[in-house]
C-alpha positions in Angstrom: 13.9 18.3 82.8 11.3 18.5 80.2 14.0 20.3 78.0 17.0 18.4 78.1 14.4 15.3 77.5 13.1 17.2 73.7 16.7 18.4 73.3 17.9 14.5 74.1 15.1 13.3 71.8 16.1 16.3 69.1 19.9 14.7 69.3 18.5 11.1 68.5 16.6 11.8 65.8 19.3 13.9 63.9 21.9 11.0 64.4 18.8 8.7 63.4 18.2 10.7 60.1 21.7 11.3 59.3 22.7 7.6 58.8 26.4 7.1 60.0 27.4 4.1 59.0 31.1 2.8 60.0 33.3 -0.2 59.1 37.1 -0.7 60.9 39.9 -2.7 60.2 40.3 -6.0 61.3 43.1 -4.6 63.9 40.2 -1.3 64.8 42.8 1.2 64.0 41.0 2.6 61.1 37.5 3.8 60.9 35.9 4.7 57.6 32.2 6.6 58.5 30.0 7.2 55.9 27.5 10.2 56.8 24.1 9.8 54.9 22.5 13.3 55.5 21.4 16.1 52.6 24.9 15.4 51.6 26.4 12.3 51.3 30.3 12.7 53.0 32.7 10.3 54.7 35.6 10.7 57.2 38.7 8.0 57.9 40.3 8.1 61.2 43.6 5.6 62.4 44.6 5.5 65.9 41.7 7.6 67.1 43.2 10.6 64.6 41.6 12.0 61.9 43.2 12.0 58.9 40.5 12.5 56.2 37.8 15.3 58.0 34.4 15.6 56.1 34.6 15.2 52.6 32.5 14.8 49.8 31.2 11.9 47.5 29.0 11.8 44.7 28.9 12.8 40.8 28.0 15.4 38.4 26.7 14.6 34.6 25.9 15.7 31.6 21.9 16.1 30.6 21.4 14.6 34.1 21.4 16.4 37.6 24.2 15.5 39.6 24.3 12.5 42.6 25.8 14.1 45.6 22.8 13.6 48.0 19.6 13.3 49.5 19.6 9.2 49.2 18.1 6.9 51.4 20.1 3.4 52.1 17.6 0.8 50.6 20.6 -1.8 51.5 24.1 -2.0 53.6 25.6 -5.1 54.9 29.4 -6.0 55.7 31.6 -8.6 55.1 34.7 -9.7 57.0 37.5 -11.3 54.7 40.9 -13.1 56.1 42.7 -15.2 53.6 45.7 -15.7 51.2 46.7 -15.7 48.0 49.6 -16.7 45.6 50.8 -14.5 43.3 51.7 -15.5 39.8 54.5 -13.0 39.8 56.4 -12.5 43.7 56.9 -8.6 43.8 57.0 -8.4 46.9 55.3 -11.7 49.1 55.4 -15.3 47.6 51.9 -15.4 50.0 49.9 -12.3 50.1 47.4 -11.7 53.0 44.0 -10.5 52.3 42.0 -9.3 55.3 39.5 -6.7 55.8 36.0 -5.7 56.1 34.4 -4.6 53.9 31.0 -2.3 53.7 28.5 -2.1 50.7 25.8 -0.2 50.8 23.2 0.9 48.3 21.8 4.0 47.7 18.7 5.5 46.2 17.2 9.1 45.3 14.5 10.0 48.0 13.0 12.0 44.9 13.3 12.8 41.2 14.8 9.4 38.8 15.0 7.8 41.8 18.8 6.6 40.9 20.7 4.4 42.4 24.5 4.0 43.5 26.7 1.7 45.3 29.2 1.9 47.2 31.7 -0.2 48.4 34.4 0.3 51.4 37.0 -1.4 52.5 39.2 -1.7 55.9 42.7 -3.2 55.4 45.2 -3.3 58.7 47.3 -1.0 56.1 44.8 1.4 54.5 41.2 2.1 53.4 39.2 2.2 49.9 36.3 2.8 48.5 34.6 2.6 45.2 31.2 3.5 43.8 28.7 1.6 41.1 26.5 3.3 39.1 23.9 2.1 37.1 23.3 2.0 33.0 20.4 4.6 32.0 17.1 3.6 32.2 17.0 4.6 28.0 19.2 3.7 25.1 22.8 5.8 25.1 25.1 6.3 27.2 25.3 8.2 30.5 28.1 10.9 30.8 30.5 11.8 33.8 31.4 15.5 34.1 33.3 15.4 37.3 33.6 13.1 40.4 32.9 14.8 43.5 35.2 12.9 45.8 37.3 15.2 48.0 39.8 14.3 50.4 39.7 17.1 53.1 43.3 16.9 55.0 43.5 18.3 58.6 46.3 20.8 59.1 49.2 21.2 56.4 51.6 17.9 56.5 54.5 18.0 54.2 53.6 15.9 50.8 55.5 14.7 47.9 54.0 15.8 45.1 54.3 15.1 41.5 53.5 17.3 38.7 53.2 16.3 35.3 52.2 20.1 33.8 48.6 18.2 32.2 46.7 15.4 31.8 48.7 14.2 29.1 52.0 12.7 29.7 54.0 9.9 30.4 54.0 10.3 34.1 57.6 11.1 34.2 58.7 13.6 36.8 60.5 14.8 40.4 58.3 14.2 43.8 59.3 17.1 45.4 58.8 17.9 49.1 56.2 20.8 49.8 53.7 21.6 52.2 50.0 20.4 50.8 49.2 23.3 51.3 50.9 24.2 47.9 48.5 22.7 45.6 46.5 25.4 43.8 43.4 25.4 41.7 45.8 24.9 38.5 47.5 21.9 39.9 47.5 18.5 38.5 49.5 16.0 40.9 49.7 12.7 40.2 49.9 9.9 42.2 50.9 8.1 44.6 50.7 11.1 46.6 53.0 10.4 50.2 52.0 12.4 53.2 53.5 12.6 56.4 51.2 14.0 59.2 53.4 13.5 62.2 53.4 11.9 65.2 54.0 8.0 63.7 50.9 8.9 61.1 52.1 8.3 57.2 49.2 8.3 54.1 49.3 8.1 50.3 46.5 8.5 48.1 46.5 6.3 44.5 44.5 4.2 42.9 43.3 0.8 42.3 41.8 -1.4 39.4 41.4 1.3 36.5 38.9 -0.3 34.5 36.7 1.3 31.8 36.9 4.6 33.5 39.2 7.7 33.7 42.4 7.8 35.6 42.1 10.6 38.0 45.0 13.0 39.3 45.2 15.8 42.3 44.0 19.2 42.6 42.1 21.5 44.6 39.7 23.9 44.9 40.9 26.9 46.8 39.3 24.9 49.9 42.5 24.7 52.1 44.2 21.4 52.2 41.0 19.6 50.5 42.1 17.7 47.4 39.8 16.9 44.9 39.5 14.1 42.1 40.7 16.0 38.4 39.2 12.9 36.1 41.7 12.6 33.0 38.9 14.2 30.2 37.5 12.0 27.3 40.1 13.4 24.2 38.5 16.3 22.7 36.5 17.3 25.5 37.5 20.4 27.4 38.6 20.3 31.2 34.9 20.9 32.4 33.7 18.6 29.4 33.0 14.6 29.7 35.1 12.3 31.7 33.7 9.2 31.6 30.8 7.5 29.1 29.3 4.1 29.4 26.0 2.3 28.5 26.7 -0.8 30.9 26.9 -0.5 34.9 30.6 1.0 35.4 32.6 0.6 38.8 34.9 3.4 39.7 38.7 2.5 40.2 39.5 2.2 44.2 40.4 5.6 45.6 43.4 4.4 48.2 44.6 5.4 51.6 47.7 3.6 52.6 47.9 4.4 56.1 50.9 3.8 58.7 52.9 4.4 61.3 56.1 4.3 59.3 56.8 5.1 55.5 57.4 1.3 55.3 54.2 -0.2 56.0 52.9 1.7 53.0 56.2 0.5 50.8 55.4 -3.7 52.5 51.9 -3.2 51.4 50.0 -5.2 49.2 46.9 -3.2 49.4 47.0 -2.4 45.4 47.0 -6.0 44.1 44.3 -7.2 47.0 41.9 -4.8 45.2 42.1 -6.6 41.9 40.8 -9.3 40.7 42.3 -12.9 40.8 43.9 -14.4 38.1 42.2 -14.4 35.2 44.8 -16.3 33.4 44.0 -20.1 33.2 47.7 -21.2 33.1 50.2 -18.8 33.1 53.2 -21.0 34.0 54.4 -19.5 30.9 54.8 -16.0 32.4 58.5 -15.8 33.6 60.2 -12.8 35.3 64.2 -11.7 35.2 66.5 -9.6 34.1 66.9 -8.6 30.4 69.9 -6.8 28.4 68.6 -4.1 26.2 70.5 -2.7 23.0 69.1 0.8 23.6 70.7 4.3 22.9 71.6 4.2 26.6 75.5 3.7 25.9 75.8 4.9 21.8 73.6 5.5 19.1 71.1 3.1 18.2 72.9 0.8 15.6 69.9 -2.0 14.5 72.8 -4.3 13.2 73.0 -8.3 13.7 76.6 -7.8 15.6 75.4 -5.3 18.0 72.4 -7.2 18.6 73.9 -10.6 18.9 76.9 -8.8 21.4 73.7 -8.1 23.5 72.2 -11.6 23.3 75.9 -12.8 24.4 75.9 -10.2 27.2 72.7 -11.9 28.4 73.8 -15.2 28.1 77.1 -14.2 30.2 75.3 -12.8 32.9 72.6 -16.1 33.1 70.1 -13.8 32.1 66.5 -14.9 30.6 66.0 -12.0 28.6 67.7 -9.3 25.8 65.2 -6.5 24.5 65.9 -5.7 20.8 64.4 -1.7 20.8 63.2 0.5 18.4 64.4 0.6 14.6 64.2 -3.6 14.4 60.9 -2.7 12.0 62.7 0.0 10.5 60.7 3.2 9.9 58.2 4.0 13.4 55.4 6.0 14.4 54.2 6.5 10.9 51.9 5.1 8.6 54.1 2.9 6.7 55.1 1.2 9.5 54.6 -2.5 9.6 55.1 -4.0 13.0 55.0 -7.7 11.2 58.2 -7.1 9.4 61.5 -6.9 10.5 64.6 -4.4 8.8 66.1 -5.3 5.4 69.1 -5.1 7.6 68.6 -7.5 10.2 67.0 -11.4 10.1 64.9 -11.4 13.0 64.4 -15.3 12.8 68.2 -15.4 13.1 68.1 -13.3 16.2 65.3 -15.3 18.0 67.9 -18.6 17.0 70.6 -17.2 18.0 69.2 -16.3 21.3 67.5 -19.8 21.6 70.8 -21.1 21.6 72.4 -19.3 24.0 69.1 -19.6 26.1 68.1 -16.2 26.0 65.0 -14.8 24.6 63.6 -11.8 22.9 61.8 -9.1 23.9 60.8 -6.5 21.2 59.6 -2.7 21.2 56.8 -1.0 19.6 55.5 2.3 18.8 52.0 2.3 20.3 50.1 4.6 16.9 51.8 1.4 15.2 50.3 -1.0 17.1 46.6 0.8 17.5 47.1 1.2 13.6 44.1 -0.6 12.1 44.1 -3.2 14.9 47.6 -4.3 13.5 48.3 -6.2 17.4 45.5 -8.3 16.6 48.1 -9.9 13.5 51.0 -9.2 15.2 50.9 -10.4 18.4 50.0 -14.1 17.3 52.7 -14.0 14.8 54.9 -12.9 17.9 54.3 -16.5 19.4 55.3 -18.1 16.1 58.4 -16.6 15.7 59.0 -17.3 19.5 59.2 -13.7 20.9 58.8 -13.8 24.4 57.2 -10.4 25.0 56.5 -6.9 24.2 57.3 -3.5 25.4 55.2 -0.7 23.8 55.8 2.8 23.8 54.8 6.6 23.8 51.0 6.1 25.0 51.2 9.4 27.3 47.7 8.8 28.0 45.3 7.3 31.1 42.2 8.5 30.1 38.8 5.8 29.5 39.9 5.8 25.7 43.4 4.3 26.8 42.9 2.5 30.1 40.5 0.3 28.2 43.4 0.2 25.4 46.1 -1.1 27.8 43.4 -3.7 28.6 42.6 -5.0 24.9 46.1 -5.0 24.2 47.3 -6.6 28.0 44.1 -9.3 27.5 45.4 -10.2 23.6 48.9 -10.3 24.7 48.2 -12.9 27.6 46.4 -14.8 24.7 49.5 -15.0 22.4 51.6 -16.1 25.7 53.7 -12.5 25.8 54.8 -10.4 28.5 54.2 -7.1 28.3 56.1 -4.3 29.1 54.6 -0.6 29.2 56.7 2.7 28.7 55.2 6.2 28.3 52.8 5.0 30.9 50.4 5.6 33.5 51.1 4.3 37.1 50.4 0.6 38.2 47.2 0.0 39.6 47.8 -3.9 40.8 46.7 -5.3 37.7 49.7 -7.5 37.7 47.7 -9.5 40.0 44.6 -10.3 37.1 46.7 -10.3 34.1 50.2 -11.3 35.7 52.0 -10.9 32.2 51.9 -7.4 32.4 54.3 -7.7 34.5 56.5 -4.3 34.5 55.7 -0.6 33.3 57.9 2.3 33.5 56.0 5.7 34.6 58.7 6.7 36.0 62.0 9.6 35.7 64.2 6.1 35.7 67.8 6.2 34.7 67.1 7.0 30.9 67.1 10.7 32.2 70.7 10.7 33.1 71.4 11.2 29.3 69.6 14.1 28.3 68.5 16.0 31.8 69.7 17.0 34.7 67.1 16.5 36.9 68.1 13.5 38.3 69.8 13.2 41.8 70.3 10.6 44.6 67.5 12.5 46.4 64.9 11.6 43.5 65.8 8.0 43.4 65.8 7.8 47.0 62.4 9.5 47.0 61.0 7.2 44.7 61.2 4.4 47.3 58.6 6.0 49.0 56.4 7.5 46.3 56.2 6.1 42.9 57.1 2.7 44.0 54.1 2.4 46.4 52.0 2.1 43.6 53.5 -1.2 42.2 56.2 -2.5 39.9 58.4 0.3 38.1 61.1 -0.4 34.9 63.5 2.6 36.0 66.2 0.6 33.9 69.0 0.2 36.5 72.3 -1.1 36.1 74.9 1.7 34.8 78.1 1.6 35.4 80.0 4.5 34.1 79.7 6.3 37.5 80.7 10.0 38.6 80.4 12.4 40.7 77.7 15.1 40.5 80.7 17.7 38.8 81.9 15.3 36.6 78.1 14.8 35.3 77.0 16.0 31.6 74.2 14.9 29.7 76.3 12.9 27.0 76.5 9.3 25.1 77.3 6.9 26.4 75.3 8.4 29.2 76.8 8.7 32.7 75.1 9.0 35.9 75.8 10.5 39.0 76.4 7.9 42.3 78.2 5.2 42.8 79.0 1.7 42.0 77.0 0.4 45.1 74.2 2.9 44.5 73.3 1.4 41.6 73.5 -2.2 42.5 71.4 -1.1 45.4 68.7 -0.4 42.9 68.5 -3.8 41.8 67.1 -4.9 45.4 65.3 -1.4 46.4 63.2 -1.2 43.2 60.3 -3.5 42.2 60.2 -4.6 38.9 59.8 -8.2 38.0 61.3 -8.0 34.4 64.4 -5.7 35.4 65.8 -4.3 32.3 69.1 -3.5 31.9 70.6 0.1 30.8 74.4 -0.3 30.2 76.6 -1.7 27.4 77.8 -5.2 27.5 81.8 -3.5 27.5 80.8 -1.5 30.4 79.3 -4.8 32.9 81.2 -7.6 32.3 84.2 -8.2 34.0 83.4 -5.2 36.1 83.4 -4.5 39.6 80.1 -5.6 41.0 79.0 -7.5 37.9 79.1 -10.9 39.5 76.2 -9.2 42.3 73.9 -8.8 38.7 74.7 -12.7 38.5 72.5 -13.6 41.5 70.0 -10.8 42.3 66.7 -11.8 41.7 63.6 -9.9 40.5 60.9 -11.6 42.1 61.2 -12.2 46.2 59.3 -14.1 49.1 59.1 -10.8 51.6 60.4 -7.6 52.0 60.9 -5.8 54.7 61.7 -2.4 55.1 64.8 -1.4 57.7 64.8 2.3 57.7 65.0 5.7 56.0 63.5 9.1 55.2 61.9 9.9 51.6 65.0 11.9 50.0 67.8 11.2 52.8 68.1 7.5 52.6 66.5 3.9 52.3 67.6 0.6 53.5 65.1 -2.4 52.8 65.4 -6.0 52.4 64.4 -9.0 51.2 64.0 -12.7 51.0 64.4 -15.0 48.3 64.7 -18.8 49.4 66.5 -19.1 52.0 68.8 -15.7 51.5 68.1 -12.6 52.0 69.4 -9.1 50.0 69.5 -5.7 51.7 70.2 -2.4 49.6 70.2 0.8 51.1 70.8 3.8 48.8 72.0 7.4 50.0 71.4 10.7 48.7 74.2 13.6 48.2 75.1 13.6 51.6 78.1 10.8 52.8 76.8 9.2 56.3 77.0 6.3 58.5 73.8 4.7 59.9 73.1 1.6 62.4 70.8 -1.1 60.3 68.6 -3.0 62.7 68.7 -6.8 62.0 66.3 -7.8 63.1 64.4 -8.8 59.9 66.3 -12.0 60.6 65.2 -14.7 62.3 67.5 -15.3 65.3 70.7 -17.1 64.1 74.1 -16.6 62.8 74.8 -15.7 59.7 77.4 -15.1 56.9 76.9 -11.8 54.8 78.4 -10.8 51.7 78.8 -7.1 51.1 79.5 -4.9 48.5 79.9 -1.0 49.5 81.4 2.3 48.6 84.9 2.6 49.6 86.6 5.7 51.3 88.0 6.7 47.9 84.0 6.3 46.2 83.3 10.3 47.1 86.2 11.2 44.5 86.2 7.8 42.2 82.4 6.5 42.2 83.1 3.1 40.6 85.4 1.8 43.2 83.6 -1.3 45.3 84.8 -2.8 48.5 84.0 -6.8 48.8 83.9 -8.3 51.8 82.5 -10.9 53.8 81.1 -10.7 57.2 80.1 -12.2 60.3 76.9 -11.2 61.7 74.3 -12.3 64.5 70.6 -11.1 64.6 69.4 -10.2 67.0 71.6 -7.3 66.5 73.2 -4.3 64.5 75.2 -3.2 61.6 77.1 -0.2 60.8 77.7 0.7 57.7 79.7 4.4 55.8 78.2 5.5 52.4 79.8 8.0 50.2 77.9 11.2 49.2 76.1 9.3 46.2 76.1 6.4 47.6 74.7 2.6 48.4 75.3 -0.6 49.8 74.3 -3.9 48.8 74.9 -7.7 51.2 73.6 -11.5 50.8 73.0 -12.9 53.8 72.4 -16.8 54.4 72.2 -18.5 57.8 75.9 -20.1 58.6 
């Protein structure tokens, strides 16, 4: 008796000493347990499963010994948060909801400096994050960030999508391809969002949120099995084991995200990203307006900077009722180079002329730029108010192929001076989204993505990679993937060629338009090669902004079918890989009613002749179900509105 008493009292005291502290989500589906022992670790569990085991938290420095324990909590308290927001720019939800709990606790050394960190977790219905503060040094100069010592230890081996980009430096342009975790090695560098499916109605991706003043971070591992750990992107010139991060001010740490689910599609409906930035910081940006744009890129011929090509692209956009035409590189004449002068246009084009022209056709312009030209001496900080003069409505920059502090606190000067001069900006060579859209709502699209420039000179694109992307990239926010070609073929009539073709089919593509999130959607394909053309008049009335989305069904690289609202209609794409089929789309996403539904979809011909496009118009009742045939490469695209 006296034994099991001590060993009782033995048992208390450890839990006593080791300081678990949990918060759940509002539903109590997730728990996220913080264990404050000689280590300091954490755990995440949904549905009474755990899906992040012990794992480590903490840093290591430079001159400074590293934070990775023996703390005691000098402060914790929770908050519980259920409200709404409006977003500037619909993505995804014209009313976003914002509820969780949320846990901050701080820490301090038991001995030694006697540092201190915070750290802040937070319990959505859909995921989990966390972030950390530390504190400035008690001298003068800065502090210095070696490595991060968060880990995210993964029971068993679930299949993953991963992403490899071959280094820290790139423009995050690449396959997701389907392996088990367990094939991440101590060389890898996986980006991110990284999907996971662990079985049993369990789905997870890891990403990021709110990269601020601090290092991107990307995937690798240790040798540990199945425990990923956090590769900070290194300060330039530093080594891989050199300095990550510097700073002389209190820094937070970007979220570290787990969107969790039961399906792929609660991760690809959530809004978890933006609810972990910042509001608004914009005092009126009614000026920021999204929609489609034409773009007189090298996409269908060389690139010919001349007034008539251009103004046959302004016409195109005019046509179609789009806002936007993006006049690309050349329109300052000599790039990426020390001469260049991003306040002057071509001697061979009048870009004054262009911006009138457009005026009066009620378009407006959208120009490129060389990122080295815009850093060059500050040069944005002329530019970009000059920009507003002229009337340019925004600016897509290019060739960054960079996320470490240095740049991520470049986007941020350049997105902050940009909202100041009333432009949109548009990012290519890019890292991923983090939700920032939601502070600074005119950077409203970014590419980061293998997108449909790709068809021209590679042949790693496939219906199974933009299928995939669905339920990888896109998770992490808005994407320019440049939809909208039309010279369609099949995968043996594909070459890498201008004008550039690509391989699936009419209603593949147009599918894209309603699967893929970007709020400024820019168009690929030569105005010859849309107007007039079969399913043309659907690029007339899909928007790029909606009210809700839901997704239907699918399987990352087998198929997709999601929809959405806008007003009072709602828009369903579905897009297929290499591998014709037939599947059963559940309708009930739609309010019980009748309805009328337009449809455009391959045709029984589309295997052998991908531009061929069967429209019809349907009858359709919810509750109920659709059938509907794809080719191999192929898609289907409908309008539905209550009769």
């Amino acid at each position: 008796m006296k034994k099991s008493i001590l060993l009782l009292l033995i048992l208390i005291c450890a839990i006593a000493n080791a300081q678990i502290i949990t918060v759940k989500s509002p539903d109590n589906k997730i728990v996220f347990a913080i264990n404050n022992n000689e280590k300091l670790i954490y755990s995440v569990s949904y549905n009474g499963r755990t899906i992040i085991d012990t794992s480590q938290l903490g840093f290591e420095f430079k001159d400074e010994p590293a934070m990775t324990g023996n703390f005691k909590i000098v402060d914790q308290s929770v908050i519980a948060i259920n409200g709404t927001w409006i977003p500037v720019v619909k993505s995804k939800h014209s009313e976003i909801v914002n509820n969780f709990n949320e846990l901050h606790i701080t820490l301090k050394e038991k001995s030694g400096s006697m540092r201190q960190m915070e750290l802040f977790v937070r319990a959505y219905n859909d995921g989990a994050a966390f972030r950390y503060k530390l504190l400035s040094s008690g001298k003068v100069g800065d502090r210095q960030i070696t490595k991060e010592i968060t880990t995210f230890n993964i029971p068993g081996d679930p299949k993953a999508w991963i992403v490899e980009y071959g280094g820290y430096s790139s423009s995050n342009e690449a396959e997701f391809i389907e392996h088990p975790l367990s094939y991440l090695n101590e060389k890898s560098i996986a980006g991110m969002p990284m999907l996971m499916e662990y079985g049993n109605n369990c789905w997870v991706a890891v990403t990021e949120a709110k990269i601020e003043n601090y290092a991107a971070f990307y995937i690798g591992t240790d040798g540990t099995p199945n425990q990923l750990t956090t590769k900070l992107v290194p300060v330039p010139g530093e080594p891989e084991t050199g300095v990550k991060v510097r700073f002389s001010d209190d820094v937070y740490t970007p979220w570290r995200v787990l969107m969790i689910g039961e399906t792929p599609g609660t991760l690809i409906e959530s809004e978890i990203i933006q609810n972990l930035n910042d509001p608004c910081a914009i005092k009126d940006p009614s000026w920021i307006k999204p929609g489609m744009s034409a773009w007189d890129h090298w996409w269908s011929g060389e690139v010919k900077m001349e007034m008539p090509v251009i103004k046959q692209y302004i016409d195109l956009a005019s046509s179609m009722g789009w806002p936007y035409m993006l006049v690309d590189w050349q329109w300052y004449g000599k790039f990426n180079s020390p001469e260049a002068d991003i306040t002057k246009w071509a001697p061979q084009i009048n870009m004054p002329e262009i911006i009138s022209y457009a005026g009066s056709k009620n378009v407006k312009i959208i120009v490129w730029l060389y990122s080295s030209d815009v850093n060059r001496n500050s040069a944005y900080k002329n530019a970009f108010p000059l920009y507003e003069k002229w009337g340019v409505a925004g600016i897509k920059i290019d060739f960054m192929d960079r996320d470490d502090q240095q740049m991520v606190n470049w986007y941020h000067d350049i997105i902050k001076c940009a909202a100041e001069n009333h432009l949109m900006v548009d990012f290519h060579g890019a890292y991923k989204p983090d939700g920032i859209i939601r502070t600074w709502p005119n950077m409203i699209t970014r590419e980061g993505v293998m997108g449909n420039e790709y068809y021209k000179f590679s042949n790693k694109m496939s219906p199974e990679h933009n299928v995939k992307l669905a339920f990888t990239r896109m998770l992490a926010g808005q994407m320019d993937y440049t939809p909208g070609a039309f010279l369609n073929v099949t995968k043996e009539q594909y070459k890498n060629q201008t004008p550039a073709v690509v391989w699936n089919t009419r209603a593949a593509e147009l599918s894209k338009f309603v699967i893929y999130e970007s709020p400024l959607t820019v168009v690929c394909d030569h105005p010859d090669n849309i107007l007039n053309q079969a399913g043309s008049d659907f690029l007339k009335i899909v928007p790029t902004t909606w009210d809700d989305i839901k997704f239907i069904s699918g399987y990352p690289g087998d198929y997709v079918a999601i929809s959405k609202r806008s007003g009072d209609k709602w828009f369903v794409g579905v897009m297929n890989n290499s591998i014709g089929k037939s599947i059963v789309l559940n309708l009930s996403f739609l309010p019980a009613d009748n309805y009328e539904a337009e449809t455009w979809s391959d045709t029984k011909n589309s295997d052998k002749e991908p531009k061929e496009l069967k429209k019809a118009n349907l009858s359709i009742r919810s509750p109920g179900t659709f059938k509907l045939t794809m080719a191999k490469d192929g898609g289907f695209v409908a309008v539905i509105k209550r009769k």
